[in-house]
Backbone as CSV, one residue per row, in Angstrom:
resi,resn,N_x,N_y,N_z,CA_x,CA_y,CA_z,C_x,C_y,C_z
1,UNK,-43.554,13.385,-29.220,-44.472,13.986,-30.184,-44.461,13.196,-31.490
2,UNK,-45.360,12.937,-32.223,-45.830,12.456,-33.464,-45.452,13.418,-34.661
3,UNK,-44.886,12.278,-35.643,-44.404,13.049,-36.781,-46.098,13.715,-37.185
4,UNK,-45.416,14.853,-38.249,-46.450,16.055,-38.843,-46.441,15.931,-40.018
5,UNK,-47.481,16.196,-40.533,-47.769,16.423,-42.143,-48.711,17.360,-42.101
6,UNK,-48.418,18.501,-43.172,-49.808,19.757,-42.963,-49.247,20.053,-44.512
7,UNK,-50.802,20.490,-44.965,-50.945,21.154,-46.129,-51.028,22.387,-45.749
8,UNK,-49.869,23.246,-45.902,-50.072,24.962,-45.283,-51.392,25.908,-45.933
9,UNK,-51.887,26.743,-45.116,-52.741,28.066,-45.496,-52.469,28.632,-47.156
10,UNK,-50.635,28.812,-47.169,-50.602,28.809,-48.592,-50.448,27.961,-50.090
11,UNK,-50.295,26.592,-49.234,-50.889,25.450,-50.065,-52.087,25.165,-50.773
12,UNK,-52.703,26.145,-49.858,-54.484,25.743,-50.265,-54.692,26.694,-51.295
13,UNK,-53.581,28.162,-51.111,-54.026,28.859,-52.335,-53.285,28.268,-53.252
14,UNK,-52.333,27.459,-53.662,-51.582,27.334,-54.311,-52.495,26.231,-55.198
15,UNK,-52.948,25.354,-54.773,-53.923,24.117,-55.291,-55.219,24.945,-56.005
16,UNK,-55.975,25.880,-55.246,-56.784,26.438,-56.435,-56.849,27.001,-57.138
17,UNK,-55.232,28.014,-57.204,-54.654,28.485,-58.710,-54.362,27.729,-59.108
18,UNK,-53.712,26.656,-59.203,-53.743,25.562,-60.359,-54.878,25.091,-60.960
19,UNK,-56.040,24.765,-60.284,-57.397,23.981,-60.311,-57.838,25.339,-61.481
20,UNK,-57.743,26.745,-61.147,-58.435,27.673,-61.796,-57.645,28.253,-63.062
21,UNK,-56.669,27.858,-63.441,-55.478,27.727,-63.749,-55.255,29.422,-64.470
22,UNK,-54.522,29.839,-63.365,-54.181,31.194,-62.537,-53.226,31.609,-63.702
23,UNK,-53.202,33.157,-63.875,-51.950,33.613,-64.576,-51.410,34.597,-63.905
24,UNK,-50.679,34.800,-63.563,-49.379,33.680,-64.695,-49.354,32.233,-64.081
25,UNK,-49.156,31.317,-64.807,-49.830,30.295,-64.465,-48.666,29.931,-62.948
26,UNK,-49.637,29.419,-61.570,-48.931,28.666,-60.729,-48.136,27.024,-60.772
27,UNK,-47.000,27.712,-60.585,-45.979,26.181,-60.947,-46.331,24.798,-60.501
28,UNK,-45.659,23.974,-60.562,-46.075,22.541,-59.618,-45.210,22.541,-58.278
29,UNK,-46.087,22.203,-57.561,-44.903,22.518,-56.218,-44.545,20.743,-56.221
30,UNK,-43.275,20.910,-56.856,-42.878,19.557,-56.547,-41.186,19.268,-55.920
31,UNK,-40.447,20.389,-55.539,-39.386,20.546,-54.733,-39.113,20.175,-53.462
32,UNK,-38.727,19.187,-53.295,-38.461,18.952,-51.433,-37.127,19.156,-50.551
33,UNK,-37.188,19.593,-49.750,-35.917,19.874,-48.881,-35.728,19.130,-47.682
34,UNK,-34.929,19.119,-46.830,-35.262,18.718,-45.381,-34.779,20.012,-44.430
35,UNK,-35.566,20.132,-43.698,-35.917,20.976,-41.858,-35.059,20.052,-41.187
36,UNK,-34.000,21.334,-40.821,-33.199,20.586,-39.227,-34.305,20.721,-38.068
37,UNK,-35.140,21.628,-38.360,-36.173,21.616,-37.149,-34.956,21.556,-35.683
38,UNK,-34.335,22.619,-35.400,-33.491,22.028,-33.968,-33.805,22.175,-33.080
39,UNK,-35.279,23.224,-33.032,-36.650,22.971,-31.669,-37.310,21.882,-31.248
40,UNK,-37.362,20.816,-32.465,-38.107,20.430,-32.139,-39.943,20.139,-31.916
41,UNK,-39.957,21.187,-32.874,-41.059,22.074,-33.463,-42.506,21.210,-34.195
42,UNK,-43.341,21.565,-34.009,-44.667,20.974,-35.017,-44.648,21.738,-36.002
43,UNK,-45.046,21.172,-36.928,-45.035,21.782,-38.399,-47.161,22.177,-37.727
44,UNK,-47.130,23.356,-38.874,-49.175,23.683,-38.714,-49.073,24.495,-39.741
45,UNK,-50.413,24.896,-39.773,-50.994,25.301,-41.368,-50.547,26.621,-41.732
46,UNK,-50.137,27.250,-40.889,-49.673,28.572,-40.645,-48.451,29.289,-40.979
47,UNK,-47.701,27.986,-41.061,-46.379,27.907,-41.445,-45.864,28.707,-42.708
48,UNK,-44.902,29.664,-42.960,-44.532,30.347,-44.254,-43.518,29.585,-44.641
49,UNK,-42.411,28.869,-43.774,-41.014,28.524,-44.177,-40.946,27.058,-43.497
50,UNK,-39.452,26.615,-43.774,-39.390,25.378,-42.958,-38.879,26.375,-41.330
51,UNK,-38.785,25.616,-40.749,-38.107,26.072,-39.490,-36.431,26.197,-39.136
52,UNK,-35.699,25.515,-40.173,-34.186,25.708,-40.534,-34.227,25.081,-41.852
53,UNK,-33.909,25.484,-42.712,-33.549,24.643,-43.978,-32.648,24.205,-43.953
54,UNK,-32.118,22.703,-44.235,-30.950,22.245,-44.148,-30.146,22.688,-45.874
55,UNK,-28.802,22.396,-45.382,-27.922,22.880,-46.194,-28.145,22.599,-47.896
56,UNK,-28.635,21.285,-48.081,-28.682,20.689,-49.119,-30.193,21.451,-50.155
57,UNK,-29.041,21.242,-51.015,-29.832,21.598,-52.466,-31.440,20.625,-52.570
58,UNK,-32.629,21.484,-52.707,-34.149,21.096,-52.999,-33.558,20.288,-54.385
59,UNK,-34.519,19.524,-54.177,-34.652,17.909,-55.228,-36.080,18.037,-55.654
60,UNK,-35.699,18.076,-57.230,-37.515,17.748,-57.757,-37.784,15.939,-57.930
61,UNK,-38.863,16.054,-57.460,-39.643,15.115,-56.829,-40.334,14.426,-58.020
62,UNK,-39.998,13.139,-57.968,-40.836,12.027,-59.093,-42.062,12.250,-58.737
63,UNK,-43.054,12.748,-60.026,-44.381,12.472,-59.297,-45.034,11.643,-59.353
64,UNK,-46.119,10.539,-58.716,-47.086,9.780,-59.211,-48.788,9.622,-58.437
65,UNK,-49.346,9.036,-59.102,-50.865,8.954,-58.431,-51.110,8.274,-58.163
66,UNK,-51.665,8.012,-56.507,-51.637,6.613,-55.755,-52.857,6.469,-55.198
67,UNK,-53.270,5.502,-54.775,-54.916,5.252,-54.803,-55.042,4.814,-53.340
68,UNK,-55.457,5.930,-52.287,-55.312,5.450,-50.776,-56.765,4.807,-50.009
69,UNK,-57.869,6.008,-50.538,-59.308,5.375,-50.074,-59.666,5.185,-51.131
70,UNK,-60.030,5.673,-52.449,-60.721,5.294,-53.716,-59.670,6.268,-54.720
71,UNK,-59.668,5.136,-55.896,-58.895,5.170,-56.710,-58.247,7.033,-57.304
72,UNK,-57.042,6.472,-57.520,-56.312,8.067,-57.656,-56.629,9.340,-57.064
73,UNK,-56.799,8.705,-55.372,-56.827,9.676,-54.496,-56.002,10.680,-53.811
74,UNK,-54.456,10.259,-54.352,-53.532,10.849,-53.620,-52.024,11.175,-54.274
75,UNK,-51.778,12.301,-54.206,-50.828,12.641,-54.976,-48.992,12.377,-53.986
76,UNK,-48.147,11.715,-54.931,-46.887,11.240,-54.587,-46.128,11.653,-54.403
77,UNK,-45.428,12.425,-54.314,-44.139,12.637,-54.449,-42.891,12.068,-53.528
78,UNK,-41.899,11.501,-54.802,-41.170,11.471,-54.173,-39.494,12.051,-54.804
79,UNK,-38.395,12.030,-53.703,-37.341,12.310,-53.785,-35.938,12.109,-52.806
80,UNK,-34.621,11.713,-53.335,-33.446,11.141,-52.838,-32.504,12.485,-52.641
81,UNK,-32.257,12.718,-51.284,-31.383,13.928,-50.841,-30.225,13.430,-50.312
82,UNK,-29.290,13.611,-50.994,-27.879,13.276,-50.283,-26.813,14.229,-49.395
83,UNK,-26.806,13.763,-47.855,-26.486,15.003,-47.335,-24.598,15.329,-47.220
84,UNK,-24.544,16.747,-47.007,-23.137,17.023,-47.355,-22.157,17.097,-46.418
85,UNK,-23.446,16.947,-44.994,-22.408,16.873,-43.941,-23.489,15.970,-43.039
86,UNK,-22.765,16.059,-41.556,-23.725,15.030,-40.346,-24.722,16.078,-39.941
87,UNK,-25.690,15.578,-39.805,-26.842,16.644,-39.594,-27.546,16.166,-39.097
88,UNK,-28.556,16.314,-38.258,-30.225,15.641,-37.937,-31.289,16.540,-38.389
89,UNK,-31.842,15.517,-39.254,-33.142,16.065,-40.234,-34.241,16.252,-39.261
90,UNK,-35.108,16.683,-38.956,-36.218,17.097,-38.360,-37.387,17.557,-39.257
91,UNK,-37.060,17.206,-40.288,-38.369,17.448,-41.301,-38.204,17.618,-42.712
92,UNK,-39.293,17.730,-43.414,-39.201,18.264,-44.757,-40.282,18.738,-44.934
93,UNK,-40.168,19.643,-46.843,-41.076,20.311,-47.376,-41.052,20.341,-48.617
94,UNK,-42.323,21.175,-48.809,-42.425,20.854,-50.519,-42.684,22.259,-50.954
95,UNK,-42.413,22.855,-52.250,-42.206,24.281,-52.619,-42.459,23.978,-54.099
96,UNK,-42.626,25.041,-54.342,-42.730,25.638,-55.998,-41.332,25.599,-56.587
97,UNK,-40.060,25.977,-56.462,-39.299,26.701,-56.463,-37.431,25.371,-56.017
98,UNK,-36.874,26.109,-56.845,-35.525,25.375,-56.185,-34.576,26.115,-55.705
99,UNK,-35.076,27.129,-55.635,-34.657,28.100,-54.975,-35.165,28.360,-53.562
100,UNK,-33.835,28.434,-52.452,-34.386,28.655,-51.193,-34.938,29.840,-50.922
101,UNK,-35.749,29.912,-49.788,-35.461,31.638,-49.680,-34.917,32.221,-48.510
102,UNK,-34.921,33.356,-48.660,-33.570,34.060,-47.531,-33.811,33.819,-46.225
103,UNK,-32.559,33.000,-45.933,-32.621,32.704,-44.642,-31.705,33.452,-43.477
104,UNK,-31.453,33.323,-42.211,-30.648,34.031,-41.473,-30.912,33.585,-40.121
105,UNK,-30.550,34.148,-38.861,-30.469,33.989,-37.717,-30.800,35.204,-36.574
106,UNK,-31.402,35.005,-35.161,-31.885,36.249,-34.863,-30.595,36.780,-33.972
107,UNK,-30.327,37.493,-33.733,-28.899,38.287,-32.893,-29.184,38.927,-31.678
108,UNK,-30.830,39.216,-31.823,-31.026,40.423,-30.455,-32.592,41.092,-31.127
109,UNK,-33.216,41.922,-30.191,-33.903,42.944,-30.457,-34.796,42.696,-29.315
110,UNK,-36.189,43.177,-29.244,-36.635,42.900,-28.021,-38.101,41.938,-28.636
111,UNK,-37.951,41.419,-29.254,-38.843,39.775,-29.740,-38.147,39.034,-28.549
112,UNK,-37.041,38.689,-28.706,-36.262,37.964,-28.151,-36.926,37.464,-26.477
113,UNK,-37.485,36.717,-26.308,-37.712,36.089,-24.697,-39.199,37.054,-24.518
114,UNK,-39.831,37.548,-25.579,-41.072,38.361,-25.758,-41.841,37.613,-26.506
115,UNK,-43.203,37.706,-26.196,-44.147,37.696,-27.136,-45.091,38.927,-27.785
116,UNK,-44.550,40.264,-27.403,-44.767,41.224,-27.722,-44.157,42.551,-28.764
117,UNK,-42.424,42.156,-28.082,-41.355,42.760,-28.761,-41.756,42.613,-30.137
118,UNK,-41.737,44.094,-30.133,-41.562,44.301,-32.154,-40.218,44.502,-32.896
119,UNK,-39.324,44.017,-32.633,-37.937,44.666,-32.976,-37.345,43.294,-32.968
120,UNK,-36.387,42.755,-34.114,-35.805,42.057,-33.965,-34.783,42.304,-35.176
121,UNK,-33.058,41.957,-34.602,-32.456,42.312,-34.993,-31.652,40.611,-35.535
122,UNK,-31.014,40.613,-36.750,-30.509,39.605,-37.658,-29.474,39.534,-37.848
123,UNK,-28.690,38.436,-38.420,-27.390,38.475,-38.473,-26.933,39.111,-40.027
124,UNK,-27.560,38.900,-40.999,-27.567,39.403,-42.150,-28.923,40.214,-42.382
125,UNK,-28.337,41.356,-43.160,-29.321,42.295,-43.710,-30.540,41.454,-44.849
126,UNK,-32.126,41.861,-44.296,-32.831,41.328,-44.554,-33.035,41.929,-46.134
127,UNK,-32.957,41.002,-47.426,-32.982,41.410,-48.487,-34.790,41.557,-49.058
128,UNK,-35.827,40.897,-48.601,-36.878,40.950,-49.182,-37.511,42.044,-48.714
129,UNK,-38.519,43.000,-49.562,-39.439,44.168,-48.783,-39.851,43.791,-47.939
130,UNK,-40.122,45.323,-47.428,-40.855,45.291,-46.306,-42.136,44.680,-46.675
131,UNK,-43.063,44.590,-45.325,-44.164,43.856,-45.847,-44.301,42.193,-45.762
132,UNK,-43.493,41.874,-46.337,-43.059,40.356,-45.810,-42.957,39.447,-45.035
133,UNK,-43.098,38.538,-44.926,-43.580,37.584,-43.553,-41.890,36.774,-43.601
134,UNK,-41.926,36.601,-42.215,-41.023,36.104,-41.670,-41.180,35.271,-41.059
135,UNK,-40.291,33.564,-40.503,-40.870,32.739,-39.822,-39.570,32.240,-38.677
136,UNK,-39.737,32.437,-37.322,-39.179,32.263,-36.375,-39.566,31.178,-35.630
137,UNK,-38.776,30.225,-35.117,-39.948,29.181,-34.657,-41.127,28.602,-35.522
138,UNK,-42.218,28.511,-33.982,-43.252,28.244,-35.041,-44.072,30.023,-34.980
139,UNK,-43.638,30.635,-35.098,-44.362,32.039,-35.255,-43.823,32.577,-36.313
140,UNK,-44.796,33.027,-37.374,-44.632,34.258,-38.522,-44.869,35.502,-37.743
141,UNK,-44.029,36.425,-38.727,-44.196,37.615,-38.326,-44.052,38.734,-39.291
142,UNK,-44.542,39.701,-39.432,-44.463,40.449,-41.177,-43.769,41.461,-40.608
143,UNK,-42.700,41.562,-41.625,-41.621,42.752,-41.423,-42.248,44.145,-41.628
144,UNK,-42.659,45.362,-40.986,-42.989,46.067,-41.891,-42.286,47.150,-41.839
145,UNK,-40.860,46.940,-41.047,-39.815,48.019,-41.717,-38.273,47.336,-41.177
146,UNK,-37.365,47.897,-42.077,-35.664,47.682,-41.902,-35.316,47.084,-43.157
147,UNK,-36.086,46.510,-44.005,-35.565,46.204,-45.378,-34.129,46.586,-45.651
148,UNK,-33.129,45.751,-46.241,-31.976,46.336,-46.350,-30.988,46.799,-45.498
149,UNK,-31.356,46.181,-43.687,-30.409,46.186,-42.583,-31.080,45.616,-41.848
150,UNK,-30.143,45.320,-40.962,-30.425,43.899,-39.838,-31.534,44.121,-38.776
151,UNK,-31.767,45.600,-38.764,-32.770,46.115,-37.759,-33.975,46.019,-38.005
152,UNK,-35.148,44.506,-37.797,-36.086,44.871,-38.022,-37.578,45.460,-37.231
153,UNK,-38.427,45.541,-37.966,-39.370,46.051,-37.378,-40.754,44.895,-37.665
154,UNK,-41.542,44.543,-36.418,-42.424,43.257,-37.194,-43.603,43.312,-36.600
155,UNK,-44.384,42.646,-36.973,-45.828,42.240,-36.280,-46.108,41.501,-35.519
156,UNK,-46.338,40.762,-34.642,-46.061,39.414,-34.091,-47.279,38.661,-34.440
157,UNK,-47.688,37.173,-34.858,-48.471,36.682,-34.585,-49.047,36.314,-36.318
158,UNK,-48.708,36.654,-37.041,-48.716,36.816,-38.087,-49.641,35.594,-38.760
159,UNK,-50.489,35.580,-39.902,-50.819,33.977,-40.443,-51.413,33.249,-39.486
160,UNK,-52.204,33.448,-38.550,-52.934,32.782,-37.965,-51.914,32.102,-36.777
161,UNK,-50.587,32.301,-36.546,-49.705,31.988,-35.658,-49.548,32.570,-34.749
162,UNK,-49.317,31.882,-33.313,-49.023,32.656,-32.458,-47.663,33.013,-31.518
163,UNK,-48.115,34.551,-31.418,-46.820,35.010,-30.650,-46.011,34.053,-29.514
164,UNK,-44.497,34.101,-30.011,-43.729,33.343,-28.746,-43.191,34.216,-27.847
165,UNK,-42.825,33.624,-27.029,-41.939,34.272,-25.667,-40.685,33.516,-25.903
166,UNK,-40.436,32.818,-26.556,-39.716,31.721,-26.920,-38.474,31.750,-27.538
167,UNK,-39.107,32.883,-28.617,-37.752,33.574,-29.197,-36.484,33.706,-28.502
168,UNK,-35.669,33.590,-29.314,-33.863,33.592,-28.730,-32.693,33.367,-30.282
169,UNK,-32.019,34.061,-29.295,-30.655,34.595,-30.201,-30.148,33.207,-30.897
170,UNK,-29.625,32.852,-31.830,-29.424,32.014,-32.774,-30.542,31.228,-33.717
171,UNK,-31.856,31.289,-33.364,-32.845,31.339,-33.871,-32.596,31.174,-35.324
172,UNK,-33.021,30.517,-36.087,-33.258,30.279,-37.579,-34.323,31.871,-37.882
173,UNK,-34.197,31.941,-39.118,-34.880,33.523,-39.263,-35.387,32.961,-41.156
174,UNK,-36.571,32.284,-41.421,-36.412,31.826,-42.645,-37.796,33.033,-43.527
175,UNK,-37.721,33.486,-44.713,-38.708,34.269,-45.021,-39.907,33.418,-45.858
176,UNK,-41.103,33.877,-45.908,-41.789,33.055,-46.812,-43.262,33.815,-47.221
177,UNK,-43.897,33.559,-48.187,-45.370,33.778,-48.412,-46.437,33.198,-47.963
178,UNK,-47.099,34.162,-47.358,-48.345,33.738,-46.670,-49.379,33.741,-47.943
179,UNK,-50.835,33.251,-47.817,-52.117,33.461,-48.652,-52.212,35.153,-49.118
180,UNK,-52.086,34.856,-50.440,-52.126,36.732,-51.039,-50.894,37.329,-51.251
181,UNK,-49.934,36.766,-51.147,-47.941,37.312,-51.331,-47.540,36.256,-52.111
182,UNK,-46.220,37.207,-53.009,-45.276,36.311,-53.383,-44.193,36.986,-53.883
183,UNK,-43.767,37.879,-52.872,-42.760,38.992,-52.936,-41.353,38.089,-52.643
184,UNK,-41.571,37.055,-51.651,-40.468,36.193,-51.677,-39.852,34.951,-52.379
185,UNK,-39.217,34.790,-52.680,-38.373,35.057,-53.988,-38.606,32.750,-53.604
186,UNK,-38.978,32.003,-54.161,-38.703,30.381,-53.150,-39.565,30.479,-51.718
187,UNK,-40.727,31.271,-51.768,-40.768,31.287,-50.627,-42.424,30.741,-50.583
188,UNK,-42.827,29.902,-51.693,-44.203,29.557,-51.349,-44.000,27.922,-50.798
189,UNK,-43.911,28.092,-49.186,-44.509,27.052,-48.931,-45.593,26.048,-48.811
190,UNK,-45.189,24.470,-49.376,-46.971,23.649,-50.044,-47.079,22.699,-48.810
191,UNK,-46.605,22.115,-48.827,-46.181,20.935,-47.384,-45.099,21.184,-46.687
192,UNK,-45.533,20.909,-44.886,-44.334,20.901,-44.079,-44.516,20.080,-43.226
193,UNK,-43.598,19.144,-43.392,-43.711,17.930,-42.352,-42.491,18.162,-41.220
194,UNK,-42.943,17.780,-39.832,-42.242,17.575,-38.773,-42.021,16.477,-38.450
195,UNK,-40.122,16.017,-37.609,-40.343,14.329,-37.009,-39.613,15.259,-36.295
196,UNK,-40.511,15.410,-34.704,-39.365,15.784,-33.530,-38.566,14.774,-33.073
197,UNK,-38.027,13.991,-33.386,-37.179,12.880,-32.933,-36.418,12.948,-33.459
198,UNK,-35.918,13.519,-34.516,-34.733,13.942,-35.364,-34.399,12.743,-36.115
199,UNK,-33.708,12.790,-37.196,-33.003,11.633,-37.561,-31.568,12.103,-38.027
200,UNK,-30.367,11.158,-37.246,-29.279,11.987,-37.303,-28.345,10.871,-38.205
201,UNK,-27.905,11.434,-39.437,-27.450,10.859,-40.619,-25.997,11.794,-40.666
202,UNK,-25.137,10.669,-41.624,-23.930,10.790,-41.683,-23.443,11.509,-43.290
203,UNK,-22.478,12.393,-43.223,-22.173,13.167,-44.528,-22.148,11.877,-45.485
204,UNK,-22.522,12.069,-46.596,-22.603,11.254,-47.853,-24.069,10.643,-48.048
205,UNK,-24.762,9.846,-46.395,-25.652,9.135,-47.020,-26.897,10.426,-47.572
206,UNK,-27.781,8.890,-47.402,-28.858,9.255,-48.470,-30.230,9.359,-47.733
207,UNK,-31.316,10.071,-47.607,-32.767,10.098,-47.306,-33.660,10.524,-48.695
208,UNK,-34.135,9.173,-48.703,-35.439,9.314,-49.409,-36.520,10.048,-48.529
209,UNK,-37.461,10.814,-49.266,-38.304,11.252,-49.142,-40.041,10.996,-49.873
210,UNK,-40.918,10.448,-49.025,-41.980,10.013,-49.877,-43.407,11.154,-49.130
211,UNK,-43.555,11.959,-49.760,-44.429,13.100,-49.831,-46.052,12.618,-50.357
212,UNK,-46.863,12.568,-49.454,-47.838,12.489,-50.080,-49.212,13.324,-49.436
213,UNK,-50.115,13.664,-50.594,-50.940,14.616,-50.542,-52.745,13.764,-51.039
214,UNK,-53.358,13.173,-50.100,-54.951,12.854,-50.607,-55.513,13.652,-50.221
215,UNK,-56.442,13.909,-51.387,-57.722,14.253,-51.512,-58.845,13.609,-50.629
216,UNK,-59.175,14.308,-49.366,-60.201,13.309,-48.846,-61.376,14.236,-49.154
């Protein structure tokens, strides 16, 4: 599979509150992280979260304006992540925020090996309201009850994503804002790039990251 680059559903709102310049005013999403991605996963527009956030602290991103089809067509970013242990990166992203948002793992419920199951149960108690979108795989799903214990209750299919059967116990469990939310706390995802091929790096070094966004 071919590396991914997508400007998410809530990217697009995020670019025309700035353009309209929104109050309270919308930040610069210039934060990048890296996705262990350990599915293997395509990043798509639908996306609320990364698919595992890796351990390391989001890096704000040098910005600059680069000229791809006609002049100052494309916005830059870049940034140097130094990792803290051996890991394989499977992606990155770009956020508002340097703050992650709540992440966790799935334990059980009947999502699990479903694409129907509404119940899915976590390893840590889910801290954001109900209401909230959740991202498993590549499927969102909006919590709309258990706030405040591991037992949740969800929607499947959520954000224009579709239901898995796929689901399974150790599962990354990451929360995020879809178009119209921002109850989660780090959770507006702008860009999410996928490399299913992983790249598997050693504690200390270093991955640059070069993020870029044209205007076509």
């Amino acid at each position: 599979m071919a590396n991914t680059s997508v400007l998410t559903a809530k990217g697009r709102e995020m670019l025309v509150a700035r353009c309209l310049g929104a109050t309270p005013a919308q930040p610069e999403p210039k934060y990048i992280g890296l996705d262990l991605n350990p599915q293997s996963l395509t990043a798509a527009a639908s996306d609320v979260a990364p698919f595992a956030p890796a351990s390391e602290a989001l890096v704000a991103a040098t910005e600059a304006v680069a000229s791809t089809t006609t002049a100052n067509d494309t916005l830059q970013l870049t940034a140097t992540v130094t990792l803290g242990a051996n890991e394989t990166i499977g992606g990155s992203y770009v956020t508002d925020s340097a703050t992650k948002p709540f992440s966790t793992t799935v334990t059980g419920g009947t999502a699990v090996g479903s694409s129907s199951g509404t119940t899915l149960t976590t390893a840590a108690s889910y801290t954001p309201a109900n209401g909230t979108d959740i991202q498993v795989r590549g499927e969102v799903m909006t919590v709309t009850a258990g706030t405040g214990t591991t037992a949740l209750t969800v929607t499947r299919g959520a954000n224009g994503s579709a239901a898995s059967a796929a689901i399974a116990n150790a599962d990354p469990v990451t929360a995020g804002n879809a178009p119209g939310q921002s109850a989660v706390t780090g959770g507006n995802l702008f860009i999410h790039s996928s490399w299913p091929a992983g790249l598997g790096l050693l504690s200390g070094e270093s991955l640059t990251i070069v993020q870029t966004l044209k205007i076509a």
